[in-house]
N, C-alpha and C positions, 0 to 999 in steps of 0.2 A: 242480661248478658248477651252476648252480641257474637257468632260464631263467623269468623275472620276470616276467608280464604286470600292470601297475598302470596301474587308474584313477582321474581323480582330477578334478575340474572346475577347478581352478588348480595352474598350477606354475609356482613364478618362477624365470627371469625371465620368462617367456609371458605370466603374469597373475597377480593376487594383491588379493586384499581383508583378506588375515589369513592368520592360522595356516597354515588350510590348503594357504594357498599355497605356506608356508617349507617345509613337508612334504612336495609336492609335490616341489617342485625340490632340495631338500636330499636327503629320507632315499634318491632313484633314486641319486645319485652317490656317496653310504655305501655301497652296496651294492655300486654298481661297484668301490669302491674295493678292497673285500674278493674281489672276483673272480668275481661274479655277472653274467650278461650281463643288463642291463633296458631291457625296451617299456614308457613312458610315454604313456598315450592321456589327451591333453586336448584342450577345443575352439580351434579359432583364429580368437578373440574379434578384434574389430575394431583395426587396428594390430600387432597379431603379424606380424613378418615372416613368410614364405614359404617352402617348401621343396621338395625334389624327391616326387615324384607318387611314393606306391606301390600306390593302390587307388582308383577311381571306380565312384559308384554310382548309377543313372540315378535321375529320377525316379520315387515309387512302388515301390523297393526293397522296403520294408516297407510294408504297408498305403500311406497317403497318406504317406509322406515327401518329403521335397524333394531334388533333384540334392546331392548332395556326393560331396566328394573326402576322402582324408586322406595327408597331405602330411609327410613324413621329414624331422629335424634331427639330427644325428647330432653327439653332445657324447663323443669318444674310440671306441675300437674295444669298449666293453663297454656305451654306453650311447645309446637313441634316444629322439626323440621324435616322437611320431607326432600331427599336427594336426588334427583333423578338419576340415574346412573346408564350412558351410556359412550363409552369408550369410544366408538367412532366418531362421536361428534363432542364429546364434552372431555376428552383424554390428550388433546391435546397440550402443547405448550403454554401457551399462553389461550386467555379468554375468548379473545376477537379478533384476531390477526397472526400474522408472521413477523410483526414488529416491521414490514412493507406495506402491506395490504390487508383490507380486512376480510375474511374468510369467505369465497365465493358463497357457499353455502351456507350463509349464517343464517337464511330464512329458511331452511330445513330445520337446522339447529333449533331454534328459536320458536320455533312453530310446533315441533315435538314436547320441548318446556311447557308452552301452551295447554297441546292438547293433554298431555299426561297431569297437568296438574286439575283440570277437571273433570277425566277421566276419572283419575281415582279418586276425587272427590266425592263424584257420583257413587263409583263401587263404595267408598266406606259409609254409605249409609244417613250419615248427620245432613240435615238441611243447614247449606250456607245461608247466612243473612245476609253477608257484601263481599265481593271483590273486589279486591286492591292490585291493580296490577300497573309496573314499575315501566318505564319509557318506551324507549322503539321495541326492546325484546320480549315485552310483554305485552305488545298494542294489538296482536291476533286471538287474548282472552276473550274480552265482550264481541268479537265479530265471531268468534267459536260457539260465545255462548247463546246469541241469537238463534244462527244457521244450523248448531249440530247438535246443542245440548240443551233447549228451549221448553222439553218437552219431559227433560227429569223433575224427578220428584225432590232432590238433591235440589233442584236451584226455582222452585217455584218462589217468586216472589223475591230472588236474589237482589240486589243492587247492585252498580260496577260504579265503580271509582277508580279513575285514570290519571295517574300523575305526570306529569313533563318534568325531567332535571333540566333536562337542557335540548334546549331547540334545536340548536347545531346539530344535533343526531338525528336523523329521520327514518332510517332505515328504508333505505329505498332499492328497489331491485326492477328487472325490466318486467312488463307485462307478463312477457312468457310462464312467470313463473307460478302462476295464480293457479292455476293444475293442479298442481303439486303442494299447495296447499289447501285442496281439498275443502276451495269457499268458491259459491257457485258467481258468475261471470257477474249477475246483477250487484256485485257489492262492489266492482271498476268501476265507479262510477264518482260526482265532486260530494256525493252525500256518504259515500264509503271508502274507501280506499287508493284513489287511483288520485295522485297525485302528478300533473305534466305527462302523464303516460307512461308514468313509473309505477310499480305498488309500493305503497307506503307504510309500512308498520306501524310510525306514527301516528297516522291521520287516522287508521283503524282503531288504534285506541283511543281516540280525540272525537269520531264521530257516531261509535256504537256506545261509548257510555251513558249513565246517566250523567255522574257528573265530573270534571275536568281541573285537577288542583295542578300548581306547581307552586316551588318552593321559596314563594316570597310573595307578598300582594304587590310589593312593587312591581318585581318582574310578570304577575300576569299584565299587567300594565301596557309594559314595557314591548312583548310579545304580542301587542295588536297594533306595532308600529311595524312600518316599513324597514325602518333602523336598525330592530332585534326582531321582526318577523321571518326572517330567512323565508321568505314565500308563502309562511303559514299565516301572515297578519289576519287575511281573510275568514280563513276557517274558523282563526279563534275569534273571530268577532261573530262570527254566525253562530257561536256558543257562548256569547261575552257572558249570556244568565245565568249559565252555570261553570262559569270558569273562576276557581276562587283561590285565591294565592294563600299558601299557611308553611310558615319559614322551616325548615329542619332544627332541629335541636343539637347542643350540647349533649354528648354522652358524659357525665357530671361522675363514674365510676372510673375516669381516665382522666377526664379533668379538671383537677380539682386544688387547687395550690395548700387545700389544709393538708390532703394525705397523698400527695403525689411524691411518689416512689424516684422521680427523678431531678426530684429540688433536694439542695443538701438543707434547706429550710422551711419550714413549713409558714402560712401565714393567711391572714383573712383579712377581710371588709373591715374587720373590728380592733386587729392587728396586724397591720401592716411591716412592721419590724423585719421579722423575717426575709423580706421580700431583697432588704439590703446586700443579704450573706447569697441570694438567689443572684443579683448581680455579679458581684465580685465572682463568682463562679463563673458565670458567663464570659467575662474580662478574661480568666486565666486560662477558662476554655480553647479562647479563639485568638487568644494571643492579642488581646490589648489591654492588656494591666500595667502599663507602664504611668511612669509619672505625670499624675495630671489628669488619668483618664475616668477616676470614678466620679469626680465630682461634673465630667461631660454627659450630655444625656446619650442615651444611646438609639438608637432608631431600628428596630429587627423586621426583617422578611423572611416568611417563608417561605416559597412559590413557586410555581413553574415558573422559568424562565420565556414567557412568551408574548407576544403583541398581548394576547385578550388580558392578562393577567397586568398589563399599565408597563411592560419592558420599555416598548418607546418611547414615553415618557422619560422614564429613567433613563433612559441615553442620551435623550436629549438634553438633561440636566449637565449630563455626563460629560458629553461634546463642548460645551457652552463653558463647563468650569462650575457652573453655577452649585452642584454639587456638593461639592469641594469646601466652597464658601460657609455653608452651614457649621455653623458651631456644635457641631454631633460626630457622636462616631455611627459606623453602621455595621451592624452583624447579620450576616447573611447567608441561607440556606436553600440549595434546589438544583433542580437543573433542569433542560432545556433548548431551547435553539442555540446552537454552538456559538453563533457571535453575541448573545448576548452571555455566556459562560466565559467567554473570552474578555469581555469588557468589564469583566465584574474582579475577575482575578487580574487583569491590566491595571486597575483601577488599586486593587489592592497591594498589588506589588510596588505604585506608586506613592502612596498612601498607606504603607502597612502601622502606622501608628491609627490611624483612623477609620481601614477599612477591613473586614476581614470577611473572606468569603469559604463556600463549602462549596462545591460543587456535588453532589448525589446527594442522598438523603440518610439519617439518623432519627432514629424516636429521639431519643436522652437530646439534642442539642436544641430538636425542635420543641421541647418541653423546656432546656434553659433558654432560651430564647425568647420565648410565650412568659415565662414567667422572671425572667432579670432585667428587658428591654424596659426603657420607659414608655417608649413609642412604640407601634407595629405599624408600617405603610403596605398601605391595600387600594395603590390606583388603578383599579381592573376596569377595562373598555365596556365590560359585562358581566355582570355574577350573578347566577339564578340567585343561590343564596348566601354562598358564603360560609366557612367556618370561621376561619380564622382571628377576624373580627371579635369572634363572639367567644374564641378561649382567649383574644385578648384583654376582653371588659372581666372576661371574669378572676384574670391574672393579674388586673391594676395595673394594663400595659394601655396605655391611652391610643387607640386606634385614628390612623388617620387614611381616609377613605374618599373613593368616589362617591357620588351620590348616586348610585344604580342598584339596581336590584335588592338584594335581601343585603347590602352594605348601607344601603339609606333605611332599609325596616329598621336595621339593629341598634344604629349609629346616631344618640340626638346631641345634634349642634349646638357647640357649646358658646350660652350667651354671650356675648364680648357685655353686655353691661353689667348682667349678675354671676355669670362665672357657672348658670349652671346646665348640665350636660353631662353626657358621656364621654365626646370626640371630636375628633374635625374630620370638615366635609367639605369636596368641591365639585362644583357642576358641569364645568366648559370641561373637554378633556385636552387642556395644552397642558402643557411644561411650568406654564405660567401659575395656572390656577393651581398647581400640584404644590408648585413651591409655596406659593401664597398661603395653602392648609398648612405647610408642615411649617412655614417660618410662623404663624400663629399660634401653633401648640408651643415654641418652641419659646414663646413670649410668656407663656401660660407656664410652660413648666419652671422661668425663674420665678413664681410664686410660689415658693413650699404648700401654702397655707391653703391656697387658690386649686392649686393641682392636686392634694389630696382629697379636697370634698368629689373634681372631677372624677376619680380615681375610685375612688369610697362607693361614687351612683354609679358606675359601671359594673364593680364587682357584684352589685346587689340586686342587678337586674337578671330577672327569670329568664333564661335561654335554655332552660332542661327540657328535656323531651317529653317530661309529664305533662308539660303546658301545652306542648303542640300534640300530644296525643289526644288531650281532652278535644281540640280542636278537630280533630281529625274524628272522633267518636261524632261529638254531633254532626260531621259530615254523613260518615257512616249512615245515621240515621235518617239524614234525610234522603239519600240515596235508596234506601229501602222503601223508605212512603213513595217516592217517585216509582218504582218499579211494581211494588201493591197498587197504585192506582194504574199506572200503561200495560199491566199484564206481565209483567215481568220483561217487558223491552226497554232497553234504553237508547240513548242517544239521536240523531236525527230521523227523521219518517220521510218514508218519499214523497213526494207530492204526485199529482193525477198527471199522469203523462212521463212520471221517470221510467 
C-alpha cells in the first residue's frame, strides 16, 4: 500500500474549470479503489463546504502569509481531502482571475497551497511514499520539498511525480518575486526555475522531480517539438528519461450509456437499441426532427469555441459552402470567441433544418449529444488528452479527430480494407484533410453492418480510470526507488561550476 500525497488546484466536486478538475477528483478515488490510502490537498475556493480542522496556521507562518486553516473531508476509509482554507487568497470569485486578468498574486496563492500541503503532511505524522503534484500551481511541491522539508522524517525516501495538463500554462511571474517565496536564489537558475528571467512554476515542477508524466504518450511527444513546446521543448528533452505520457480517464460513474440518468434510453456494446430512442431525443431536443431527418447522420460538438479546439477549420468549411454540402445534420454545444458563436448560430439560422447550435453550456444536452450523435468532431490544433473522444467511443458515437495528442492515443483508424477501428483521423490541419475524415466516416456509416462492428470496438475499449491508475501506481513506484537510491532528491543535479 502506497500512502499518496496529491496536489492539485481543482478537484471535483470541490471545484472545477476543466480537465484538471475531473483529475483531481477522479484519478484519488482510482487509486483508492486499488488499495492505496490518498491525501488530496486543494484550496477551499468560495462556496466549498466545510470540514473538520486538522491544522491552523497563524498569520506570517511563512514570510507574510495570511491566517489559514486546512480543513478534512473524508470520502471512505482510504481517501481524504484536505481544504486549505484561506479567504484572502482562495474566497474569492472565481479560481484564477477577474475573468480579465489572472490574479497578480497567484504565486503567493499557490505557493501557500504548496507549503501548507506539506507542512501538514509533516505535522500528521504518516511517512508519504510519493508526491503527486498537479501543473504550474503545484510546480513549487518538489522545489519545497528539496530546500525546506528534505530533512523530515514525514518525507524520507519520498518520491515526486510531476504532471503537465497543458503546456500553455507556465506560470510565470517576474524575478522579483523569488523572496517571497522563501526558495533560496540558487534554484534561478536553467536547472531550477528561472525560465527567460521569469520564475517559472512550471519548470519547478519539471526540474526538481523525480519523474515527469503528462496526459497522453503522444503529447509527451509532441511537447519536445518547437510546434507544442511553447519554449519548454528544451527542458523536456533534457528529461526526455523520465518524461512518460499516461492518458486521463473516463469517470465511467457519470459516463455510462447503460445507467446514465440523462438518456431517456439505456444501451451497450451488446445492445445497441436503445441508442435509437437516445437520437430521436436529441432531434426533438435541438429542434431537428423534422421530416427526413432521423434517417441523416448527425455530427455533434461539444467544445469551446476556439482556434485550439479546430474553430478555424470549421469556418473555413463554413466560408467555402463546403459545409453545407455534407449529407449530415450538425448539433452543437459551447461557447467561446464571439465570432466564432456568431458563425455557428448564422449558420443555423440559415440552415435551421440542418443546423442547430447552443451557445453556453448544459450537462443533459451534452449527455444527448455524446450519446444520440452518430459522429462527434474533435479537429483540435492541440489536445494534451482529450475527453471527449473517449465518452464518444464509449457512447457508440464514432469520433472523428485530429491525429494529436491523446485524440491519436484513444482514436484507431479505421481500416478502409477490413473495416476495423474505432474512428477517423486526419494529420495535415487544413479544411481539406478535415473534410476528407469526416466525408469517409460518412461512407462508412452507409454500411449498417460495417459501422456497427466500428461502433461495437469503441464502446469496448478501456478508457476508465482504473486502467490509468494502475499506470500511474507503477509510476508511483518507481519514483520511490529513484528517490531511495538519490537520498530522497529528485529531479536534475547541478553540475561543477553551477
Amino acid at each position: 500500500m502506497l500512502d499518496i500525497l496529491m496536489v492539485v488546484s481543482e478537484a471535483n466536486p470541490y471545484s472545477k474549470t476543466g480537465g484538471l478538475g475531473d483529475v483531481g477528483g477522479a484519478l484519488p478515488v482510482a487509486l483508492a479503489r486499488l488499495g492505496h490510502r490518498v491525501t488530496v490537498v486543494t484550496p477551499r475556493y468560495r462556496g466549498v463546504e466545510s470540514g473538520d480542522q486538522v491544522a491552523a496556521f497563524p498569520r506570517g507562518a511563512w514570510l507574510g502569509s495570511p491566517e489559514f486553516k486546512v480543513l478534512e473531508r473524508r470520502q471512505g476509509d482510504l481517501l481524504r481531502f484536505w481544504l486549505v482554507e484561506c479567504p484572502p487568497y482562495f474566497g474569492r470569485e472565481d479560481l484564477y482571475g477577474d475573468g480579465k486578468a489572472d490574479f497578480p498574486d497567484n504565486y503567493l496563492r499557490f505557493a501557500l497551497l504548496s507549503r501548507a500541503a506539506l507542512e501538514s503532511a509533516a505535522r500528521h505524522g504518516e511517512r508519504t511514499s510519493v508526491i503527486h503534484a498537479h501543473d504550474w500551481q503545484a510546480g513549487l511541491v518538489p522545489a519545497y520539498l528539496r530546500h525546506r522539508y528534505a530533512d523530515r522524517s514525514a518525507f524520507q525516501g519520498t518520491g515526486t511525480v510531476f504532471t503537465i495538463h497543458n503546456l500553455a500554462y507556465q506560470g510565470l511571474f517576474p524575478r522579483e518575486v523569488l523572496p517571497a517565496l522563501d526558495l533560496p536564489w540558487e534554484v534561478f537558475s536553467g536547472i531550477g526555475l528561472e525560465f527567460w528571467n521569469q520564475v517559472s512554476l512550471l519548470k519547478a515542477g519539471i526540474n526538481f522531480s523525480n519523474l515527469v508524466t503528462t496526459v497522453s504518450r503522444r503529447y509527451a511527444k509532441e511537447i519536445q517539438t518547437p510546434e507544442q513546446g511553447f519554449g519548454f521543448e528544451g527542458i523536456l528533452r533534457q528529461r526526455a528519461d523520465v518524461l512518460i505520457g499516461i492518458r486521463n480517464g473516463v469517470d465511467t460513474s457519470v459516463w455510462d450509456p447503460e445507467h446514465d440518468a440523462f438518456l431517456p434510453a439505456p444501451f451497450s456494446a451488446d445492445d445497441l437499441s436503445g441508442k435509437a430512442a437516445v437520437k430521436r431525443a436529441l432531434l426533438s431536443r435541438v429542434g431537428l426532427d423534422g421530416p427526413g431527418q432521423w434517417a441523416r447522420p448527425v455530427i455533434g460538438m461539444v467544445s469551446r469555441m476556439v482556434d485550439q479546439k479546430g474553430l478555424d477549420l470549421v469556418a473555413a468549411t463554413v466560408a467555402s459552402g463546403a459545409l453545407e454540402q455534407l449529407d449530415a445534420s450538425f448539433a452543437i454545444l459551447g461557447t467561446g470567441e464571439p465570432h466564432y458563436e456568431a458563425m455557428w448560430r448564422h449558420l443555423a439560422a440559415l440552415r435551421p433544418n440542418r443546423v442547430a447550435v447552443t451557445v453556453g453550456f448544459n450537462e443533459q444536452l451534452a449527455h444527448l449529444i455524446e450519446g444520440g450523435s452518430d459522429l462527434f468532431l474533435m479537429p483540435s490544433r492541440f489536445e494534451p488528452c482529450g475527453l471527449n473522444q473517449m465518452y464518444s467511443l464509449r457512447y457508440g458515437t464514432v469520433p472523428v479527430v485530429r491525429a494529436t495528442g491523446g485524440l491519436d492515443d484513444t482514436v484507431q483508424q479505421v481500416d478502409e480494407a477490413t473495416g476495423e477501428g474505432t474512428g477517423f483521423k486526419f494529420e495535415e490541419y487544413t479544411p481539406q484533410a478535415m473534410l476528407g475524415a469526416i466525408r469517409r466516416a460518412l461512407a462508412w456509416f452507409g454500411r449498417p453492418a460495417a459501422w456497427r462492428r466500428i461502433q461495437e470496438a469503441g464502446m469496448r475499449q478501456d478508457n476508465s480510470w482504473e486502467a490509468s491508475a494502475k499506470e500511474y501506481v507503477a509510476l508511483y513506484e518507481r519514483a520511490v526507488a529513484m528517490a531511495g537510491a538519490r537520498g530522497g532528491a529528485g529531479g536534475l543535479k547541478p553540475k561543477a561550476g553551477d
